[in-house]
Structure formats: C-alpha cells, structure tokens
C-alpha positions in Angstrom: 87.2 100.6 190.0 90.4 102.1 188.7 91.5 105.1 190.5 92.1 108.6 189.0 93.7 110.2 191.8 92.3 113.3 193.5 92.8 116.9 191.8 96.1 119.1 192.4 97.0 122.5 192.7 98.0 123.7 189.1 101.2 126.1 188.5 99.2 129.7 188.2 99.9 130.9 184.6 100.5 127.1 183.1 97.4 127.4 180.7 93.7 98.7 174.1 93.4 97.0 172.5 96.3 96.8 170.6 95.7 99.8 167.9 98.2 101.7 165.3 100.3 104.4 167.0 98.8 107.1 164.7 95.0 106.6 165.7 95.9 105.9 169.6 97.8 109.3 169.4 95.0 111.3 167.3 92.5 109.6 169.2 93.6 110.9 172.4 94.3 114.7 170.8 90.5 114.8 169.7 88.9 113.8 173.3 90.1 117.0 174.7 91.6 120.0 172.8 88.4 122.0 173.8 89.3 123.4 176.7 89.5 127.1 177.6 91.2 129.0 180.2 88.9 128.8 183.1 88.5 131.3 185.8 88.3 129.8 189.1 84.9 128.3 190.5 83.6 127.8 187.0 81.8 125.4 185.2 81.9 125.8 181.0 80.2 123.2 178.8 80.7 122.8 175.0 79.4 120.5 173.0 81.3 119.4 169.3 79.4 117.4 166.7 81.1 114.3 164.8 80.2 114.0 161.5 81.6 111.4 158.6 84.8 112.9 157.0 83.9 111.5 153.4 79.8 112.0 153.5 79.0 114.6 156.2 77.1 112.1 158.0 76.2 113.1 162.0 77.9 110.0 163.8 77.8 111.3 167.7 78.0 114.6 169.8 80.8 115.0 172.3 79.6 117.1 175.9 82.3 118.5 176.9 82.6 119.8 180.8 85.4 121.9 182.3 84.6 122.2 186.4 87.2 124.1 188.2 87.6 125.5 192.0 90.1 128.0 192.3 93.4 126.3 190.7 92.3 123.1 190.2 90.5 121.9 187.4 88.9 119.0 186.1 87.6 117.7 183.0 84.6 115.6 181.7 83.3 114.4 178.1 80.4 112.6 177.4 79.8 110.7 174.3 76.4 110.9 173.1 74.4 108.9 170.1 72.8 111.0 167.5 69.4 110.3 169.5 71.1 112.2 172.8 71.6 108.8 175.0 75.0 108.8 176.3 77.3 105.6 175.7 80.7 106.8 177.2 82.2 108.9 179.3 86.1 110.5 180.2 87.2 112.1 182.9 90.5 114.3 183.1 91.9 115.8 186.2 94.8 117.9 185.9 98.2 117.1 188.2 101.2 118.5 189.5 102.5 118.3 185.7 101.3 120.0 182.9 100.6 118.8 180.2 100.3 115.3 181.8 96.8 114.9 183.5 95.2 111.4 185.0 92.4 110.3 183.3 89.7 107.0 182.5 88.0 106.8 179.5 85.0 104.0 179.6 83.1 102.6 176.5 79.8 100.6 177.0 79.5 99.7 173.8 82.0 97.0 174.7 83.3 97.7 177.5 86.5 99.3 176.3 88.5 101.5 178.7 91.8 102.6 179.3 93.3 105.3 181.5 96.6 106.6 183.2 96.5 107.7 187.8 97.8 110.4 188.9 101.3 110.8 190.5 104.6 112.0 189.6 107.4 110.4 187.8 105.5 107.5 187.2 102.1 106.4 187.0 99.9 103.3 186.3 99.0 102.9 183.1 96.0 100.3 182.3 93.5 99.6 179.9 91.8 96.7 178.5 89.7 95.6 174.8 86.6 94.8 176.5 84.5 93.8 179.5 85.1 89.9 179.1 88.9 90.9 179.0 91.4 91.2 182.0 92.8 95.4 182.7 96.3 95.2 182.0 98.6 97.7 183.3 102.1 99.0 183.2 104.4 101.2 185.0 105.3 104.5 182.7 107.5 107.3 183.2 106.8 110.9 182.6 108.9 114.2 182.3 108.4 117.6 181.1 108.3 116.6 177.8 105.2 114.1 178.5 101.9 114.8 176.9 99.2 112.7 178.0 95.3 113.3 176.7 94.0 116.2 177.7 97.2 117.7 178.2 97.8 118.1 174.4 95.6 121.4 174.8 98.1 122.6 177.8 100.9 121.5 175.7 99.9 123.8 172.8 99.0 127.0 175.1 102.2 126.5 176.6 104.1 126.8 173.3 101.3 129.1 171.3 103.5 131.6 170.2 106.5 129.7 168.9 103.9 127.3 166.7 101.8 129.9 165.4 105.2 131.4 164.2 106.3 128.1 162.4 108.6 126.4 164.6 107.8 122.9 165.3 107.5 121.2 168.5 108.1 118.2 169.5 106.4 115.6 172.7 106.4 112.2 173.5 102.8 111.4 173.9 101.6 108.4 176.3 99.4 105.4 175.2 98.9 103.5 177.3 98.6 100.2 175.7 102.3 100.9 174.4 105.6 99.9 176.2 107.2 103.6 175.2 105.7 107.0 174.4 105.1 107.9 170.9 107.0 110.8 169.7 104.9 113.6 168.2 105.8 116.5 165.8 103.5 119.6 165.6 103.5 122.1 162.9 101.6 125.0 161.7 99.7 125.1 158.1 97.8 127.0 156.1 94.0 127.6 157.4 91.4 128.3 155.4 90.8 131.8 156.8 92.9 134.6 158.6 91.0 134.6 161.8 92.0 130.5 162.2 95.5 129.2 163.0 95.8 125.3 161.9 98.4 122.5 162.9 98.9 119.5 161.0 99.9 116.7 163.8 101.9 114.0 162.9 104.2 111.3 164.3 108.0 112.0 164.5 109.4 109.3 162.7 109.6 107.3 159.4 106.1 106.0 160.1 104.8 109.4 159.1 105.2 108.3 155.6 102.7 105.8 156.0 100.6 106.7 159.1 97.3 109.1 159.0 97.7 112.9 160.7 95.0 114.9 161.9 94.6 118.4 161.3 93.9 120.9 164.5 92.4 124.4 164.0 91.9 127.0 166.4 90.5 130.0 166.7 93.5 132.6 166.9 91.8 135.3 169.1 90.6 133.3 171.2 93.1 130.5 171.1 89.7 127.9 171.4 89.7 124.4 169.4 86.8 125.3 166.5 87.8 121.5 164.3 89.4 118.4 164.4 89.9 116.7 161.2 91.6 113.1 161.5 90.6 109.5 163.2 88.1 110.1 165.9 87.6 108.9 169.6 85.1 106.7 168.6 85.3 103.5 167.0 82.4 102.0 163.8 80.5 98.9 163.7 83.5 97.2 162.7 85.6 98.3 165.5 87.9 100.2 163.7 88.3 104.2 164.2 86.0 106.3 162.2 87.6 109.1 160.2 85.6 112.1 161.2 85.2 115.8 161.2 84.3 117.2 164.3 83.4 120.7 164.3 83.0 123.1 168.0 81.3 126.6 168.7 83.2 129.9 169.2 82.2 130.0 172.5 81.4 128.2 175.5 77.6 127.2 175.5 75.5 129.0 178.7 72.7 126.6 178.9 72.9 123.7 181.2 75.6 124.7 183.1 74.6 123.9 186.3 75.7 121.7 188.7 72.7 119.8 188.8 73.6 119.2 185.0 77.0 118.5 185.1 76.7 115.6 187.8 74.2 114.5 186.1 76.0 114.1 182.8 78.8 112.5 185.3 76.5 109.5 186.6 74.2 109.2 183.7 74.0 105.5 182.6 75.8 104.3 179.5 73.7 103.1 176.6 75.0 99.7 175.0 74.4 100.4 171.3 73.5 103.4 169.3 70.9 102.7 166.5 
C-alpha cells in the first residue's frame, strides 16, 4: 500500500491515466477547497452535493472531514452514490510546506488511484488507470510556489487579500501523471451577490484558449468554499470527467462528528458501481 507519510507540525498562522491538463488541474481544486480554519483538537465535517452542470441532476455527495490535533491537521473525503454507499475515498495530510500536502485518492469503481508522499523538496509521485494496471511513479520537485491538491485552499488563504483585490496569482500545480507542474493563473470575477467573492481558475498559458476553467466561489465573511463550477473529481460511465456543479453549506455540519463516525467513514468499504 502506498505510503502518505505521517502528519507535520504546520507554520502557526499558515491558514492517471493520461488526462488533459485542465481537468487533472480542476479536478484536483474541487476535491478539497472546503476546508476551514480549524481550532486545534477538532473534528468538522461538511458534506457538498454534485449535481449535472447542464440538467441539475444529483450525481454523488462528497463527505468531507477535517481532523486536527493541535497544529497538525489532516484531511478526508468520501465519495458517496446518490443512494449513500461510498465508492472512493482521499486522504490529505498537510506537511512541512504549505500549500503542498501528501495525499492518495482511490477509486473502486475501477481501481483508479493516484497520490503524491510526503517529504521535502521532492516527493514520489504515483498513480495508475486501474487495478489490472501497474502504479507508476516519478520523482517531482516542489518549492514555494507548489500547489498540490488540497493545498489550493492554503494557497488562496495565504494570498486572500491580494485576489479579492484583483491581482492575479500565479502557482505551478502538481499532477502527478505529468513530467512538469502545470502553471495556474487565478483571478477574481464578478459573483452573483455582494456577500460572495468568485475566481475564475484557469491555466497560464496558450492552452487557455482552448482548455475548460472552473469557477470558485466563496463565502467572503467567512472566507468558506460555498460552489465549484467546472469538471468534477469524478469521472461518468464513459470514463470521461463529468461537468458538474457542486454546491456546499455555510457552515460546518454538527451531526456525525464523532470519532466513531469519522473512522468509520475512513475504513468503510468501497462500493464497485453506483446504480
């Protein structure tokens, strides 16, 4: 089994299959821009439900877990069918370097799964297309400009101020089924209301002109992830990414917060198939 590494000591105050660049990127974005600032010894679930972006369709719930013990923190989503039975499962556990977490991310439907260990300056990067496929694996190098996964959500905390005043930022993102990081731009648009900020996210290069973005919006009290707009996590029947909308509460649930529950959700076998 694939190791994740063990979880670090954040800095205080520090809030594949082969697939196109723009989905692996806004893929990755959607699994976890939920996160809130947690206090220590904590445990906060939210749950966000994927629906189609054309028809409005329920495709799959996300459970999303933040677990933390003083200053570290780790991170767990569960993919769920519309009927409740789980069929994959992340987990994110923060390192030495913002912004760039380890994480595994396994899909039963197929056996899909892909991830990046912990360490600094490098890591091991793997992932393979399917259980009756080999894990491959590289050797990538990270920075300070790094963004991997969950660390998007970090990333934008970390530079709040400057985006929600219109400057754009920039980040190399890591997939790890790519040679190179994938350079990112992030700007702010128009939301729909004036209690919402929104950033379009996009890649930073020519291929914008012919690549999907995704659409981020937050809550701007509360600085919380309330929708992602773009291509989701979660691939169709036809193994290509769905285009969803995935839309979060305001605030973290209270129910099933438990311990109990949340290693529960973390060992819970993986369905095969939604119907």
């Amino acid at each position: 089994m694939s190791r994740i590494g063990k979880p670090v000591r954040r800095t205080p105050g520090r809030h594949a299959r082969s697939v196109p660049i723009a989905h692996a990127v806004c893929v990755w974005i959607a699994w976890w821009c939920v996160g809130g600032s947690a206090d220590a010894s904590t445990l906060e679930r939210t749950t966000g439900r994927a629906t189609d972006l054309r028809t409005g369709r329920v495709l799959y719930e996300e459970q999303h877990w933040i677990r933390t013990h003083g200053n570290e923190r780790s991170r767990l989503v569960v993919y769920r069918c519309p009927d409740g039975r789980a069929f994959a499962r992340k987990r994110v556990i923060d390192t030495a370097l913002p912004g760039a977490p380890a994480f595994q991310f396994d899909d039963a439907r197929d056996g899909y799964r892909e991830g990046v260990d912990a360490g600094s300056g490098t890591r091991r990067a793997y992932w393979r297309a399917s259980a009756s496929t080999p894990l491959r694996e590289r050797t990538v190098v990270v920075g300070a400009d790094t963004v991997i996964d969950a660390g998007f959500d970090d990333w934008v905390r970390d530079r709040w101020n400057a985006l929600a005043n219109g400057s754009t930022a920039r980040a190399q993102f890591l997939v790890p089924s790519r040679g190179s990081p994938v350079p990112i731009r992030v700007q702010r648009v128009d939301a729909p209301s004036s209690d919402l900020v929104r950033f379009r996210l996009s890649l930073d290069s020519w291929l914008d002109f012919v690549a999907p973005s995704m659409q981020i919006t937050y809550d701007a009290a509360t600085r919380r992830l309330r929708t992602f707009e773009g291509l989701g996590t979660i691939r169709g029947p036809d193994g290509a990414p769905m285009k969803v909308r995935i839309d979060f509460p305001p605030a973290p649930q209270l129910g099933d917060s438990s311990a109990l529950a949340y290693e529960q959700a973390l060992k819970a076998p993986l369905a095969n198939r939604c119907e």
